[in-house]
C-alpha positions as CSV (number, residue, x, y, z in Angstrom):
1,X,0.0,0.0,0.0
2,X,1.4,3.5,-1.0
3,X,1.0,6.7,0.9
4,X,1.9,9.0,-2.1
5,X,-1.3,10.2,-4.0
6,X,-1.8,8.9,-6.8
7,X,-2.8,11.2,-9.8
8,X,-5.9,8.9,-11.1
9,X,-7.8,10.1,-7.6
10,X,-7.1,14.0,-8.3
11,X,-10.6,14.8,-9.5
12,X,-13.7,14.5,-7.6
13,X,-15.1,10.9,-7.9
14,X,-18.5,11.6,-9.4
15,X,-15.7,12.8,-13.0
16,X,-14.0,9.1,-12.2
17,X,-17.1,7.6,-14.2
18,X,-17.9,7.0,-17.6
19,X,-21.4,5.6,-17.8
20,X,-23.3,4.9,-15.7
21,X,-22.6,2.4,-12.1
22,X,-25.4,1.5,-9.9
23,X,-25.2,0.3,-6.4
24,X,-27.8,-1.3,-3.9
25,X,-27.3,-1.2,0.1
26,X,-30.2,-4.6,1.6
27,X,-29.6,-4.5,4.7
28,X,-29.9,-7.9,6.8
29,X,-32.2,-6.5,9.0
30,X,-34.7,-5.2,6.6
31,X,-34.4,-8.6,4.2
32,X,-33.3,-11.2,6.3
33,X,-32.8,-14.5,3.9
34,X,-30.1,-14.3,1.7
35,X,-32.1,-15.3,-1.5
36,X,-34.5,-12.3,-0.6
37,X,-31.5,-10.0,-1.3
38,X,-30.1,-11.5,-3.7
39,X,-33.1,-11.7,-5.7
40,X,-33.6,-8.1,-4.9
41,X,-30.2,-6.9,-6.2
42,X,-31.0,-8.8,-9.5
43,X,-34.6,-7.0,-9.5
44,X,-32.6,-3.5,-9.1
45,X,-30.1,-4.3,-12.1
46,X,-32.7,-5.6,-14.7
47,X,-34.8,-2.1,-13.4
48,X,-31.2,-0.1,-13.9
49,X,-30.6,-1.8,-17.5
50,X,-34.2,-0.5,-18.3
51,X,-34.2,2.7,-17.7
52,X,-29.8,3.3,-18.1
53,X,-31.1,5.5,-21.1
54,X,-33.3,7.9,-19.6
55,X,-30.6,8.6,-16.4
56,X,-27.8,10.7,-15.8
57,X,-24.2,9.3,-15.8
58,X,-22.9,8.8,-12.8
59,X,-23.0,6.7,-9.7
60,X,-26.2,5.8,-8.6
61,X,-27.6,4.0,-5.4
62,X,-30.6,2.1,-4.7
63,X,-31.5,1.7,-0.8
64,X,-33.6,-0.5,0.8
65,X,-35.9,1.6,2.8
66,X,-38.3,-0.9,4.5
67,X,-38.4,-4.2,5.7
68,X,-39.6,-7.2,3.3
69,X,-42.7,-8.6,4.9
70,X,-41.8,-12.8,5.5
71,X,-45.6,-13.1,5.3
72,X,-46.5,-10.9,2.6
73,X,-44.1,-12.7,0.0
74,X,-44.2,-16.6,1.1
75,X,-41.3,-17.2,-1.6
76,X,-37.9,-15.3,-2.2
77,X,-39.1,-16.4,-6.1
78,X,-42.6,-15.3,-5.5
79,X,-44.5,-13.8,-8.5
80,X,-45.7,-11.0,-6.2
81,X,-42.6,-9.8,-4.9
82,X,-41.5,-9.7,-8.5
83,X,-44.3,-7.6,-9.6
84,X,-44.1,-5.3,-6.4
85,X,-40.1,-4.5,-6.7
86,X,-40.6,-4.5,-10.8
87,X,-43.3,-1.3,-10.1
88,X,-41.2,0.3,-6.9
89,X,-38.4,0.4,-9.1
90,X,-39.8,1.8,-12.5
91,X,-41.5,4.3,-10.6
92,X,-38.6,5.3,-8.5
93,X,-36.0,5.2,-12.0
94,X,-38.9,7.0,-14.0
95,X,-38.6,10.0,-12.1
96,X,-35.4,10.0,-9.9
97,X,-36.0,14.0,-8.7
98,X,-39.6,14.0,-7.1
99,X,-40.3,17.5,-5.8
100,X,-39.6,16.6,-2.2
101,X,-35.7,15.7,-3.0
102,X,-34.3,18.3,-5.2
103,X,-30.4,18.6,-5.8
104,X,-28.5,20.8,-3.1
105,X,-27.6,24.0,-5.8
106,X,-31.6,24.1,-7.0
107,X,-32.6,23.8,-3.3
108,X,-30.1,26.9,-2.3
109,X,-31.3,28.9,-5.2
110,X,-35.4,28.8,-4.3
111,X,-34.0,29.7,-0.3
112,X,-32.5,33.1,-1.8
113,X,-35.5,33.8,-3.5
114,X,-37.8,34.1,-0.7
């Protein structure tokens, strides 16, 4: 391991990517079997390959938010927790800015205004 930088890292890491990289963060205590997550992670990479056109380049990161109900989806394979992560996840990709969650330079700029 070196301790001299290196002069790949001298940019910020958001200009280190070409394209576009998604990430997703299911936490164990939210989706406890393994299969569950790992069926998740698939669900958020087919949704990412979807809608890769319509999104930004950059880095971008899917989070787990709530738990996965054990009694609401029987199976980790289970056609309904297919078609519920297949809708979350369009809708979430189709519109990645909602009105509520607005980048930090637009949010700064309607504070000066009032």
């Amino acid at each position: 391991m070196s301790t001299e930088l290196s002069e790949s890292f001298a940019q910020p890491v958001d200009k280190l990517v070409d394209g576009r990289w998604v990430g997703a963060v299911l936490p164990k205590r939210l989706a406890r079997r393994a299969a569950t997550r790992s069926l998740l992670k698939r669900h958020v990479r087919e949704a990412f390959r979807r809608h890769e056109v319509s999104l930004e380049p950059g880095m971008w990161l899917i989070r787990l938010r709530r738990p996965v109900a054990r009694g609401d989806f029987v199976s980790a394979q289970s056609s309904r927790l297919a078609k519920t992560m297949r809708a979350e996840l369009d809708a979430l990709l189709a519109a990645p800015f909602p009105p509520a969650v607005r980048p930090p330079a637009e949010a700064a700029r309607r504070r000066v205004r009032r």
